[in-house]
N, C-alpha and C positions, 0 to 999 in steps of 0.2 A: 179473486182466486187465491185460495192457498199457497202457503211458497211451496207444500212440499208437492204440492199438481204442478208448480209451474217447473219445479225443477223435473219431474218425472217426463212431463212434456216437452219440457229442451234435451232432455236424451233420446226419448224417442223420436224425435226432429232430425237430429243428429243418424240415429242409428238407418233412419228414411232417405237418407242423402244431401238433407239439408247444411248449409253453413251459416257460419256466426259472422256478424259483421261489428265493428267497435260500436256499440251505444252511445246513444245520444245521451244529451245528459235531462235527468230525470228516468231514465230507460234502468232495468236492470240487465235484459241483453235481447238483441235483434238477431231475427235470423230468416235467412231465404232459404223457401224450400220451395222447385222448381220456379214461380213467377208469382208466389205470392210471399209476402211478408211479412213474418211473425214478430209482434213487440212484445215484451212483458216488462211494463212499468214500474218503476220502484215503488208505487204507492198499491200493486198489487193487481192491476188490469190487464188481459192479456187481448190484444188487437190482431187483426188480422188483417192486413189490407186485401182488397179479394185479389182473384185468381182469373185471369181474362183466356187461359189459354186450357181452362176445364182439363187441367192432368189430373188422373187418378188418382195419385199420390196425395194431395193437395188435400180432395174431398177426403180418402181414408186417414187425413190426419185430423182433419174437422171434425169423423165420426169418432177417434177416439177423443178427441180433448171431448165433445159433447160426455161421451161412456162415463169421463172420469169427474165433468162439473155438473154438467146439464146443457139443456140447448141454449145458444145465445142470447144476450138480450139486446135487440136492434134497439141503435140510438141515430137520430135525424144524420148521423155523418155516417154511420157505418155500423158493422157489429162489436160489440164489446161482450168479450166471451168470460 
């Protein structure tokens, strides 16, 4: 992903209700929005861990990062968007 999606994507995360939590290292920043959690990696990956409690919020944030990258591309651990 581009930085300038992932940055547009950590604002609208933010403006959605989400919070930021300190990154790991290798992370450029982590964030929960309702029960699922958002990573985007310094090497430019944006992860999603899923979402077990199906909040709206969560899927309308998936529809937008899809709008602005494309749909995910699922890898044997999980999706990498």
């Amino acid at each position: 992903m581009r930085e300038e999606h992932a940055d547009e994507v950590r604002r609208y995360l933010l403006t959605k209700g989400a919070f930021e939590q300190n990154p790991k290292p290798a992370e450029a920043w982590r964030i929960n929005l309702s029960d699922a959690t958002m990573v985007y990696w310094s090497k430019g990956t944006l992860y999603s861990y899923e979402s077990i409690s199906n909040d709206p919020v969560v899927a309308e944030a998936w529809a937008y990062i899809d709008s602005l990258v494309g749909p995910p591309v699922w890898r044997q651990s999980g999706p990498m968007l």
